[in-house]
N, C-alpha and C positions, 0 to 999 in steps of 0.2 A: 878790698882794703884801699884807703883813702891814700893818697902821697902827702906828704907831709904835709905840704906848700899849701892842700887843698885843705888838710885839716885847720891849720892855724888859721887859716882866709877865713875858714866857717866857723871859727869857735870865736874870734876876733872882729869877724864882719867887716872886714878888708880885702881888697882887692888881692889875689893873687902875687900879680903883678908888681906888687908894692911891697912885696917883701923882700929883703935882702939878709944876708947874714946879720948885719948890723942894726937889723931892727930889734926894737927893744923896748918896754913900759916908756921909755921916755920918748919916742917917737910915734908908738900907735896909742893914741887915748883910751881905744876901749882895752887895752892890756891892763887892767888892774886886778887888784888881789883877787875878786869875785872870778872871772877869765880867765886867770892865770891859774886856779884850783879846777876851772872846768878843763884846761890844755893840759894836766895832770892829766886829767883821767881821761879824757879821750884819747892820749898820747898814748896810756897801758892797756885801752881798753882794744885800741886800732893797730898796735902792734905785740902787742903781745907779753908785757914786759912790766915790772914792777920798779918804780925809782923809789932809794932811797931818801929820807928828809933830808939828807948832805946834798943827794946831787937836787932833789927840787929847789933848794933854798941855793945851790951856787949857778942854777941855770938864769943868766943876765939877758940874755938874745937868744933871737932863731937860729944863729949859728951854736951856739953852748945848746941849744936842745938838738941839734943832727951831730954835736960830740956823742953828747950823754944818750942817745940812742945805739951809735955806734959803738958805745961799750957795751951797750947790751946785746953784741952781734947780729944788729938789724943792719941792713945794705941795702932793701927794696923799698922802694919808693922815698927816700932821701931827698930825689932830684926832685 
């Protein structure tokens, strides 16, 4: 299983290291609507879990995607 941090780097094509909570479509270029429906599914497909269209369409940041996992009683690989 991927950790978050590595999944978003690879589905985004960003650095790791460059991510912070507060990153967001407005801060990484390649985060658009096309990236943003592949980080859907690699998000349910890598942990296990299915999001509603409420929580896809109100996740703004990498931080709102480690909530909206957290409700789905994920804990491992957050960090």
């Amino acid at each position: 299983m991927e950790t978050l941090r590595q999944l978003v780097s690879r589905v985004l094509s960003v650095g790791p290291e460059t991510l912070s909570d507060a990153s967001s479509p407005d801060t990484i270029p390649s985060w658009d609507s096309f990236n943003a429906l592949m980080l859907v599914s690699e998000l349910e497909a890598n942990f296990s879990v299915t999001f509603s269209l409420d929580e896809v369409t109100t996740v703004k940041c990498f931080g709102d995607i480690k909530t909206a996992l957290r409700r789905h009683q994920v804990r491992e690989g957050l960090e």
